[in-house]
C-alpha positions as CSV (number, residue, x, y, z in Angstrom):
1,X,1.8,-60.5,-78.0
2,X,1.1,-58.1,-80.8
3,X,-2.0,-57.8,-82.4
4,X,-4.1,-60.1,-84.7
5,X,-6.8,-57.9,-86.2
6,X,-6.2,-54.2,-85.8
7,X,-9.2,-51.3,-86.8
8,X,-7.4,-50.6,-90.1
9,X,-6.0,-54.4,-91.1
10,X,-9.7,-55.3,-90.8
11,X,-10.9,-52.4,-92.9
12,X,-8.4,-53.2,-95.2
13,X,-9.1,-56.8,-95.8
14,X,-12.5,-56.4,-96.1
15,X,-11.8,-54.0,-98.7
16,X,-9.6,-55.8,-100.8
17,X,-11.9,-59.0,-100.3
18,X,-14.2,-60.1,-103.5
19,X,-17.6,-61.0,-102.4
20,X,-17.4,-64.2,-101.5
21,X,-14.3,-63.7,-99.4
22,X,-16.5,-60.7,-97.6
23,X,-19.4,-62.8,-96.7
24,X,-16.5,-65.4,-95.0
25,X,-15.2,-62.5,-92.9
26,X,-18.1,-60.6,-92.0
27,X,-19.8,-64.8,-91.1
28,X,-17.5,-65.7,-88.9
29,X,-17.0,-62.2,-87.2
30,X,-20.3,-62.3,-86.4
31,X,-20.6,-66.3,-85.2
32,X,-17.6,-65.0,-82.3
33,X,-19.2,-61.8,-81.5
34,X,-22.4,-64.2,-80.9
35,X,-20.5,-66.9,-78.6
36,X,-19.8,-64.0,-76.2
37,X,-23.4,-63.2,-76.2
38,X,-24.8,-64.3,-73.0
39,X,-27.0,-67.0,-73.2
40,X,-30.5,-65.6,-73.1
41,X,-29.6,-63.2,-75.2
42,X,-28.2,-65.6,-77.9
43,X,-31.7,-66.9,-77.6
44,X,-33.9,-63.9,-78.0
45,X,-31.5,-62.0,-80.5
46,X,-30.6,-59.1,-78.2
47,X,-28.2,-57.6,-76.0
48,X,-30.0,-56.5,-72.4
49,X,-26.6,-56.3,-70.5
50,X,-24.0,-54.1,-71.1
51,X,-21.1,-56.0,-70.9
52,X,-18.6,-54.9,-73.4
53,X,-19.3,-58.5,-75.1
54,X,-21.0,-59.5,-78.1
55,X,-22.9,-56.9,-79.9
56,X,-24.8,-53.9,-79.2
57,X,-28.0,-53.1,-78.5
58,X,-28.6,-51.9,-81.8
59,X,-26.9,-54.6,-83.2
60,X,-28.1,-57.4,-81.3
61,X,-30.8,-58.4,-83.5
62,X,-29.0,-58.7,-87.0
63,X,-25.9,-60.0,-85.5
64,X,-27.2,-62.8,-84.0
65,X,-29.3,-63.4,-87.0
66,X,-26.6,-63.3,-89.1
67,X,-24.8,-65.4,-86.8
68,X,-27.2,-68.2,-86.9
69,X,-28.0,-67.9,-90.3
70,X,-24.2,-68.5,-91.1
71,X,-23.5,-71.5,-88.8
72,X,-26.4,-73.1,-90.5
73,X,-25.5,-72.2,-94.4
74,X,-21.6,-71.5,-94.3
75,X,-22.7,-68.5,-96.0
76,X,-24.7,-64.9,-96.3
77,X,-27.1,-63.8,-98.2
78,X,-26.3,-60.1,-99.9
79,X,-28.5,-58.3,-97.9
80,X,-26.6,-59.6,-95.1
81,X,-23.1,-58.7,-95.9
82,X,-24.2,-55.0,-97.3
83,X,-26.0,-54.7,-93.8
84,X,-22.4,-55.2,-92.1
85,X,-20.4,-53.1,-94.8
86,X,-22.4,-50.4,-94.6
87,X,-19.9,-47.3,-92.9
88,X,-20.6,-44.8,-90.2
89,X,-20.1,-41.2,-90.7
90,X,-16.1,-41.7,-90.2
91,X,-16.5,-44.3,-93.3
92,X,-15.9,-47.4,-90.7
93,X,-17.7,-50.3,-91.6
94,X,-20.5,-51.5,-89.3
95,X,-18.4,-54.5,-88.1
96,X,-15.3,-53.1,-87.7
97,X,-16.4,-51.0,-84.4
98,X,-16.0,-54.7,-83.1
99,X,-12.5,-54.9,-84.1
100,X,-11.1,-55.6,-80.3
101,X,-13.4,-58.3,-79.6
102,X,-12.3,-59.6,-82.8
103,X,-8.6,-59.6,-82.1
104,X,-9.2,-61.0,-78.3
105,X,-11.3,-64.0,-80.1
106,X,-8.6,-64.7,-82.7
107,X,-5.8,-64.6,-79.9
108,X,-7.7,-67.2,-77.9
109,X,-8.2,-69.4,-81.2
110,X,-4.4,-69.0,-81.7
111,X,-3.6,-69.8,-78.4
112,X,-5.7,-73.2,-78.1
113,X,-4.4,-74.8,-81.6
114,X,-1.1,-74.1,-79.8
Protein backbone atom coordinates (compact mmCIF):
# COMPACT_ATOMS: atom_id res chain seq x y z
CA UNK A 1 0.00 0.00 0.00
CA UNK A 2 1.58 3.28 -0.92
CA UNK A 3 1.36 6.16 0.97
CA UNK A 4 -1.53 8.56 1.79
CA UNK A 5 0.03 11.69 3.30
CA UNK A 6 3.78 11.94 2.58
CA UNK A 7 6.19 15.00 4.47
CA UNK A 8 6.11 17.00 1.28
CA UNK A 9 2.26 16.26 -0.16
CA UNK A 10 1.33 17.64 3.33
CA UNK A 11 3.52 20.65 3.11
CA UNK A 12 2.28 21.14 -0.20
CA UNK A 13 -1.35 21.17 0.44
CA UNK A 14 -1.20 23.22 3.23
CA UNK A 15 0.50 25.56 1.18
CA UNK A 16 -1.69 25.78 -1.60
CA UNK A 17 -4.77 25.75 0.83
CA UNK A 18 -6.71 29.29 1.41
CA UNK A 19 -7.49 29.87 4.98
CA UNK A 20 -10.30 28.27 5.53
CA UNK A 21 -9.22 25.08 3.81
CA UNK A 22 -5.93 25.33 6.33
CA UNK A 23 -7.91 25.54 9.43
CA UNK A 24 -9.82 22.05 8.07
CA UNK A 25 -6.44 20.36 7.69
CA UNK A 26 -4.54 21.47 10.48
CA UNK A 27 -8.45 20.58 12.77
CA UNK A 28 -8.66 17.32 11.89
CA UNK A 29 -4.78 16.58 11.98
CA UNK A 30 -4.84 17.53 15.22
CA UNK A 31 -8.38 15.66 16.43
CA UNK A 32 -6.29 12.04 15.12
CA UNK A 33 -3.13 12.99 16.61
CA UNK A 34 -5.35 13.43 19.91
CA UNK A 35 -7.35 9.96 19.58
CA UNK A 36 -3.92 8.33 19.94
CA UNK A 37 -3.27 10.29 23.03
CA UNK A 38 -3.66 7.97 25.87
CA UNK A 39 -6.35 8.65 27.86
CA UNK A 40 -5.16 10.59 30.94
CA UNK A 41 -3.32 12.52 28.84
CA UNK A 42 -6.28 13.46 26.54
CA UNK A 43 -7.64 14.66 29.87
CA UNK A 44 -4.92 16.78 31.29
CA UNK A 45 -3.59 18.14 27.87
CA UNK A 46 -0.15 16.53 27.94
CA UNK A 47 1.89 13.86 26.80
CA UNK A 48 3.81 11.98 30.00
CA UNK A 49 4.66 8.77 28.01
CA UNK A 50 6.78 8.47 25.21
CA UNK A 51 5.07 6.40 22.94
CA UNK A 52 5.68 7.55 19.54
CA UNK A 53 1.66 8.49 19.55
CA UNK A 54 -0.12 11.53 19.67
CA UNK A 55 1.88 14.60 20.26
CA UNK A 56 4.83 15.70 22.00
CA UNK A 57 5.67 16.88 25.03
CA UNK A 58 5.97 20.23 23.78
CA UNK A 59 3.09 19.91 21.89
CA UNK A 60 0.85 18.29 24.10
CA UNK A 61 -0.83 21.14 25.46
CA UNK A 62 -1.88 23.09 22.19
CA UNK A 63 -2.67 20.02 20.41
CA UNK A 64 -5.01 18.78 22.49
CA UNK A 65 -6.51 22.15 22.83
CA UNK A 66 -6.76 22.65 19.46
CA UNK A 67 -8.12 19.34 19.19
CA UNK A 68 -11.01 19.91 21.51
CA UNK A 69 -11.63 23.20 20.50
CA UNK A 70 -12.19 21.83 16.84
CA UNK A 71 -14.50 18.88 17.63
CA UNK A 72 -16.56 21.36 19.51
CA UNK A 73 -16.70 24.42 16.71
CA UNK A 74 -15.80 22.47 13.32
CA UNK A 75 -13.38 25.20 13.18
CA UNK A 76 -10.04 27.31 14.49
CA UNK A 77 -9.53 30.40 15.51
CA UNK A 78 -6.33 32.30 13.68
CA UNK A 79 -4.23 32.13 16.42
CA UNK A 80 -4.75 28.51 16.22
CA UNK A 81 -3.89 27.73 12.73
CA UNK A 82 -0.70 30.26 12.69
CA UNK A 83 0.36 28.32 15.90
CA UNK A 84 0.48 25.00 13.70
CA UNK A 85 1.97 26.79 10.39
CA UNK A 86 4.52 28.25 12.01
CA UNK A 87 8.08 26.31 10.41
CA UNK A 88 11.11 24.99 12.19
CA UNK A 89 14.45 26.07 11.18
CA UNK A 90 14.30 23.55 8.01
CA UNK A 91 11.01 25.71 7.08
CA UNK A 92 8.72 22.44 8.04
CA UNK A 93 5.56 23.38 9.45
CA UNK A 94 4.83 22.60 13.06
CA UNK A 95 2.39 19.83 12.06
CA UNK A 96 3.97 18.30 9.54
CA UNK A 97 6.78 16.57 11.86
CA UNK A 98 3.49 14.41 12.47
CA UNK A 99 3.21 13.46 8.94
CA UNK A 100 3.56 9.45 9.61
CA UNK A 101 1.02 9.29 12.22
CA UNK A 102 -1.02 11.20 9.83
CA UNK A 103 -0.66 8.78 6.93
CA UNK A 104 -1.07 5.48 9.44
CA UNK A 105 -4.52 7.38 10.62
CA UNK A 106 -5.67 8.01 7.11
CA UNK A 107 -4.77 4.39 6.03
CA UNK A 108 -6.89 2.98 8.83
CA UNK A 109 -9.90 5.44 7.95
CA UNK A 110 -9.49 4.12 4.28
CA UNK A 111 -9.37 0.78 5.28
CA UNK A 112 -12.66 0.76 7.54
CA UNK A 113 -14.99 2.67 4.82
CA UNK A 114 -13.72 -0.31 2.75
Amino acid sequence: MTAIVTKYSLAKLIAEADFAKRAQIIGRACVALFNQQLQDEKAENIANVTNYRGFTAGDARQGSITAKYFIKHKDLLPWQVELWLKCDVRGTPRIVKYWKQLDRAAKAKKEAVQ
